[in-house]
N, C-alpha and C positions, 0 to 999 in steps of 0.2 A: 556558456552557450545558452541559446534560447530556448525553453523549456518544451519539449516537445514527446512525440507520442514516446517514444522508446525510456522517457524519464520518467513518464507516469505509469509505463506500465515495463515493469523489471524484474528478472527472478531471483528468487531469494529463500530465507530458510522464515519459519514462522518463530515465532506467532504474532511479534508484532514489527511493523516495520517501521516507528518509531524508535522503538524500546530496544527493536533486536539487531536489523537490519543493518541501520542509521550506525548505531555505536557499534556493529562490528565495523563496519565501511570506515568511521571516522580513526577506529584504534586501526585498523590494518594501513591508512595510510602514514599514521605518527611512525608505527614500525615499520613502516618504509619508506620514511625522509631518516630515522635512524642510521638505516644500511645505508642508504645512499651519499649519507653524509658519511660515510664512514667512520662514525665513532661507539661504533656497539659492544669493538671491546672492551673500549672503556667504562661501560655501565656496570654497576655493580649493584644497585636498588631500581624500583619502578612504585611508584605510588599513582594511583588511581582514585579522584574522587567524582562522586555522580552528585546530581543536582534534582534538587525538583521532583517535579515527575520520574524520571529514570529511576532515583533512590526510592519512592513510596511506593512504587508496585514495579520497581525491577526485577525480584525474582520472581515475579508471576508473569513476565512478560520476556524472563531469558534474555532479561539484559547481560548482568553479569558476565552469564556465561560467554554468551555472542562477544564480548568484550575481550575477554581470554582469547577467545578464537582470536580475534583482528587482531592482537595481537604478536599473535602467530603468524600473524601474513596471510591468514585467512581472508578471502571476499566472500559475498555474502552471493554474489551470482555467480559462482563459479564451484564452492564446497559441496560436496552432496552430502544429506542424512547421515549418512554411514559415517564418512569422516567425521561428521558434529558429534555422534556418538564415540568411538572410538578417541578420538582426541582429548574430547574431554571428562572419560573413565582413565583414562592415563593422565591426564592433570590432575583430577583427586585424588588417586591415591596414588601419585609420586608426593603429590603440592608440589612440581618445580613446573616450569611456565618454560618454554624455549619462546623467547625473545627472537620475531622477526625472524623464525627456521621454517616457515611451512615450504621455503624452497630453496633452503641448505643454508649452513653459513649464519644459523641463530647464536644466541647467549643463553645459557640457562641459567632460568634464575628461582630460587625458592618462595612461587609465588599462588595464592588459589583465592578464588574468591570469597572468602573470610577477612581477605588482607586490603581488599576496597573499604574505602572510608564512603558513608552513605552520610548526605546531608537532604534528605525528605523536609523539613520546613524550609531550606534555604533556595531563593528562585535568581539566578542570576541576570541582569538586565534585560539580556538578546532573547532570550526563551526558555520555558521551564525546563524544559531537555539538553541539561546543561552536562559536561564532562569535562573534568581536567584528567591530562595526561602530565609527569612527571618522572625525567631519568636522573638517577646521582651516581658519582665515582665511587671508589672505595672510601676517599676524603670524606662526601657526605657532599660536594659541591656538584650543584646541577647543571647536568650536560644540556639537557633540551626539555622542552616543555611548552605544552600548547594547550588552548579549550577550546575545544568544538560545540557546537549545537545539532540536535536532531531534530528539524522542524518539520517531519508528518513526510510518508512515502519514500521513508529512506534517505531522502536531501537530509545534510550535513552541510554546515555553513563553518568556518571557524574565526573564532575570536579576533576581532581588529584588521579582517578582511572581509565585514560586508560592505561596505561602499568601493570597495572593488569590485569585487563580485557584483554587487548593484549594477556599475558602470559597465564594466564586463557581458551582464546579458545585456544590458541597452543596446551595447555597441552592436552585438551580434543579433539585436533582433532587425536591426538598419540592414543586414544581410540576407535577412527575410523578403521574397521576394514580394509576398503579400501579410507582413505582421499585422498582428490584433492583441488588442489589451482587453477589450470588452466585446460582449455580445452585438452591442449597436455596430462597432466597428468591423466585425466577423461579419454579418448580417451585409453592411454596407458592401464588404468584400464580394459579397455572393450575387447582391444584387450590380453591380458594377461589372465582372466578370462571367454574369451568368451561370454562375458555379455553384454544386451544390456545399455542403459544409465540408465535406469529408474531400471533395477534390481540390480545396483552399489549404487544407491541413497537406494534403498529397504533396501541393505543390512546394509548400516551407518545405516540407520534411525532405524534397529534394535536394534541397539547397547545401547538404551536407551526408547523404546516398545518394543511391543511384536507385530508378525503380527496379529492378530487381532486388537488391538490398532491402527495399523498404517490403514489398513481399514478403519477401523469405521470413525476415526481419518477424512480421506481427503473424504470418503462418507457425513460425516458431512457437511465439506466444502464447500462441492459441494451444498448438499442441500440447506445451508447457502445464498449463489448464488442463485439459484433455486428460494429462497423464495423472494431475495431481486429483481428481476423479475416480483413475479408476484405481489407485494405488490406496485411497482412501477405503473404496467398496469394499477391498479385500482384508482391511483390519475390523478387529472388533475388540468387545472388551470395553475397559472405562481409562477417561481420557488423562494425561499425567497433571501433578499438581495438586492431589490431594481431596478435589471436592465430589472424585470419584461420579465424575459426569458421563453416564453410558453413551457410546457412540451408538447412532442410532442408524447410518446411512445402510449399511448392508442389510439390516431386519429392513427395511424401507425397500430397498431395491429389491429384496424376496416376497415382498407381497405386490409391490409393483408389476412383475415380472409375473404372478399371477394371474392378477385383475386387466391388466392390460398386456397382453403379450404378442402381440406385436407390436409395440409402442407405439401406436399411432395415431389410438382414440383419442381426440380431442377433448371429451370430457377430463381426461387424467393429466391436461398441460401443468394443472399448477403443484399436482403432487412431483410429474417430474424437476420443477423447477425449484420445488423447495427440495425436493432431495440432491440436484446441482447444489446447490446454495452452503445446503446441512455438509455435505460430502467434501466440500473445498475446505472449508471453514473445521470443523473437525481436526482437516488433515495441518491445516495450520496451527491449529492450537495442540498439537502433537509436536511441531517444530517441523514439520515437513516441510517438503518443495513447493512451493506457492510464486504465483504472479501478483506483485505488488499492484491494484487495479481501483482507484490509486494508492492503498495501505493495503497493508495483510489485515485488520482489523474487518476491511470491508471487502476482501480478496473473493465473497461466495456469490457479489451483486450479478459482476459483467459477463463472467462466463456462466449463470443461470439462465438470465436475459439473453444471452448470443445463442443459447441453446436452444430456445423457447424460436427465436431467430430462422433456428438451420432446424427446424422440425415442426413450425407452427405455422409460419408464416405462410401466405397463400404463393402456392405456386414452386413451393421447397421440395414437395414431395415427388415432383417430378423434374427436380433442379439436377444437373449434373455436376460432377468433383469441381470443374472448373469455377460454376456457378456457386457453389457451395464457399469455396475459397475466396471470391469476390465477396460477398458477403461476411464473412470476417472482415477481410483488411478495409472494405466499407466501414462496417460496424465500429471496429474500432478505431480509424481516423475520426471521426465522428465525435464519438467515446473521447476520444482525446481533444480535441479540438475546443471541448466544454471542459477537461479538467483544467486546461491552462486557466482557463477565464477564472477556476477556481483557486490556481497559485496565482495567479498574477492580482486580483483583487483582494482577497482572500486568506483560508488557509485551509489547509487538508489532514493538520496536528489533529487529536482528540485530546492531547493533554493541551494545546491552545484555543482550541473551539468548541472541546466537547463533543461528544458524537454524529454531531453533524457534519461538520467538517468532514467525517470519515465515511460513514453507510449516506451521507445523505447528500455528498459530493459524488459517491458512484452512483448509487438511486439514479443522480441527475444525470450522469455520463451515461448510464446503461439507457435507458428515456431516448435522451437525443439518438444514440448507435441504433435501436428498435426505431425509430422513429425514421433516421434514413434510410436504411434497410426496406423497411416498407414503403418506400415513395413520397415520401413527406419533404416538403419544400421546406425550406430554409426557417420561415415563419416557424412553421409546426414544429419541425426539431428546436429551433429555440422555444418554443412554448411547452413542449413534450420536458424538457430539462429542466425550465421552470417549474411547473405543477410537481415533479417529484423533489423538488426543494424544498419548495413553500409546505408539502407537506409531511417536512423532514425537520424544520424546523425549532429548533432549541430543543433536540434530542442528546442528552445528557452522556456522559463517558464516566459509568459508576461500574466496573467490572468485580464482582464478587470475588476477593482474593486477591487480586491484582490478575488476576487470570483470563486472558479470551477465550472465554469458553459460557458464562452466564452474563447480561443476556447476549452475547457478541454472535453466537452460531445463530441462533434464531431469529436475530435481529437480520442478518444478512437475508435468508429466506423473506421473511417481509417485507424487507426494502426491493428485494428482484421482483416482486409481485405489482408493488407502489410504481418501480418502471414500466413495469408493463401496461398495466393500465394509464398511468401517463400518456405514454406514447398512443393509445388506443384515443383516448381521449385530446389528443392535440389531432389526431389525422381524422376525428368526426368536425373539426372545428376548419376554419379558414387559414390560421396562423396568426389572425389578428385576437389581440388580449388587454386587459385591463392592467396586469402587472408583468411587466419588461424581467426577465432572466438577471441582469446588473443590479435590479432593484431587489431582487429574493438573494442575489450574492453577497451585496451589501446589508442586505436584513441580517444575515447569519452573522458575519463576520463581526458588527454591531452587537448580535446575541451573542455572541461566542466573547465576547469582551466585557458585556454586563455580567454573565456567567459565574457565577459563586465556583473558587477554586477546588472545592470536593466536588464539586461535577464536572472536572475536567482529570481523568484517568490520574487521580490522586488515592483514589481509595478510602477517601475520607466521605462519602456522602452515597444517597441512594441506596440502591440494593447493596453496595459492598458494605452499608453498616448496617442493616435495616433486615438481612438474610445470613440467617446463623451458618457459619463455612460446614461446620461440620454434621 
């Protein structure tokens, strides 16, 4: 299907939705073409190899485990916390793996992740976020076996069906009442229709809901966000993985809640929006519940910016629920409207473009959603999206450890700031500009390809060699 808002933005477990999301998603459907095919009893081995990116900072990024889960028939939008923990404190210390049982009817087999084969220098053709799956009988002869990819936002593509897949969105974007591949063509839509960006996107998105579905649908989202906020406030303590990084959102939201206690002085917009930002992001690099918006990497951008939205914006303060709500599913049609332009030219990987593709594809999504939101015509929002690009630009994917957590939390808070003034700075402006949105899309894409491979969530370059872990 045609890539649309509900793809780019998805709930899921953190910390990363390459690393994490992606390969549970891809192992929970191999174990379940398994069951469906009905030959599970027959399996009696499972070999698992990672590739690339996945194996040089998988365990810092909960590949593995996430891996074990989909194997289990785990989904990544449907497991909660609880279960991630609980499931797999009982996969260690049994070490047996229930094969395709999270909804009865599995194999168990003596398996933990010690027993995946990691290939860190080997990159396989389709994309660095490479995985083979592997089932054998008791003979030793293979029953089934596939390779997937994780290419950025949880999309999983597998081996020897992307030119279907290719064909496959094509066909389905000709179902689009009004499709777009690029910004000019989005633009033309709006101007031809008289629409703004977000009712262009409204109306594809019909094409397969209904508008109540599509409502409910990004009010969820939202909420989703919402909750992964305030679930984060009430931990504390340092964050897992080792580099003993203190979460810092609850001491923040106690002096917050000091200094400004009614939340409403405008002078304190940007400490709330870096402690949104700090608060999601945290809560992801914990493994929590997160909205992929569009990666878990950059999960702290959109609902900082929507925030800043529904508390800053002129005329919010005395907005009603209804009004409030409109403003989300604005927001984020919008938001999404510009991630596409970024899958469909582009990419949204950090292990294929480096961290721009990830903080600085949202930067640009949060930008354009601030930007409609506040009355900005079509021009602006495309120029609000551009400026938080272009100054996002060949920002590196060097995570200390292999872990989202240095600079990935702070990084998010910066980039929701770089939106916001974007968007401030396209709606002082007319909409007209020297550099086109397609042009800053293809500059990255471009950068993200000249890109030396230790700057792409390899762990081999920047602060992950350059800042002692311990």
């Amino acid at each position: 299907m045609a890539v649309g808002v509900f793809d780019l933005f998805s709930v899921g477990i953190g910390p990363s939705s390459s690393h994490t999301v992606g390969p549970m998603r891809a192992a929970a459907v191999f174990a379940g073409e398994l069951k469906d095919a009905g030959v599970l009893d027959s399996v009696a081995s499972l070999r698992v190899d990672l590739y690339g990116s996945l194996a040089a900072t998988g365990r810092g990024h909960g590949t593995m485990t996430a891996t074990l889960l989909g194997l289990e028939g785990y989904h990544p939008e449907l497991i909660l916390p609880e279960e991630v923990e609980e499931r797999l404190a009982t996969i260690a210390e049994s070490g047996v793996l229930n094969l395709a049982g999270a909804s009865g009817g599995g194999v168990e087999l003596p398996y933990a992740v010690e027993d995946m084969v990691l290939h860190p220098l080997t990159v396989l053709p389709r994309h660095t976020n490479g995985m083979k799956f592997a089932v054998a009988d008791a003979a030793g002869n293979t029953v089934r076996e596939a390779t997937f990819f994780s290419v950025g936002g949880g999309f999983i593509v597998r081996e020897g069906e992307e030119d279907a897949a290719r064909q496959e969105l094509e066909e389905s974007k000709k179902e689009l009442p009004l499709p777009f591949r690029t910004a000019a063509e989005l633009l033309g839509r709006c101007a031809s229709k008289g629409l703004g960006i977000s009712d262009i996107m409204f109306i594809n998105e019909r094409a397969s809901r209904s508008e109540e579905e599509i409502r409910e649908g990004l009010l969820h989202i939202w909420s989703v966000m919402e909750a992964c906020v305030e679930t984060s406030l009430k931990r504390e303590g340092v964050l897992p993985g080792g580099l003993r990084v203190r979460r810092r959102a609850p001491d923040w939201l106690e002096r917050l809640l000091k200094e400004d206690k009614d939340r409403n002085d405008p002078k304190y917009w940007q400490e709330w929006v870096n402690l949104i930002a700090l608060a999601v992001n945290e809560e992801n690099a914990s493994g929590g519940r997160v909205v992929t918006a569009p990666t878990n990497g950059a999960a702290g951008i959109i609902p900082a910016v929507l925030y800043y939205a529904l508390n800053y914006a002129p005329g919010m303060d005395q907005a009603s629920q209804q009004d409030r709500d409109d403003v989300v599913v604005k927001f984020l049609l919008a938001a999404g409207a510009v991630g596409v332009l970024y899958k469909e030219q582009a990419s949204i990987s950090g292990a294929e473009v480096g961290c721009q593709g990830e903080v600085g594809s949202a930067s640009s999504m949060a930008a354009a959603g601030l930007a409609e939101v506040m009355g900005g015509s079509p021009g602006q929002v495309e120029n609000a999206a551009e400026i938080a690009m272009e100054h996002n630009l060949g920002l590196t994917c060097d995570p200390i450890g292999g872990l989202v957590q240095i600079p990935c939390i702070e990084r998010n808070a910066i980039a929701a700031a770089k939106a916001i003034n974007a968007a401030k700075m396209a709606l002082w402006g007319d909409g007209t500009h020297r550099v086109s949105l397609d042009e800053v899309i293809v500059t990255m894409r471009e950068t993200g390809k000249d890109m030396s491979d230790k700057y792409k969530e390899t762990a081999m370059g920047g602060l992950a060699v350059n800042v002692v872990e311990c």
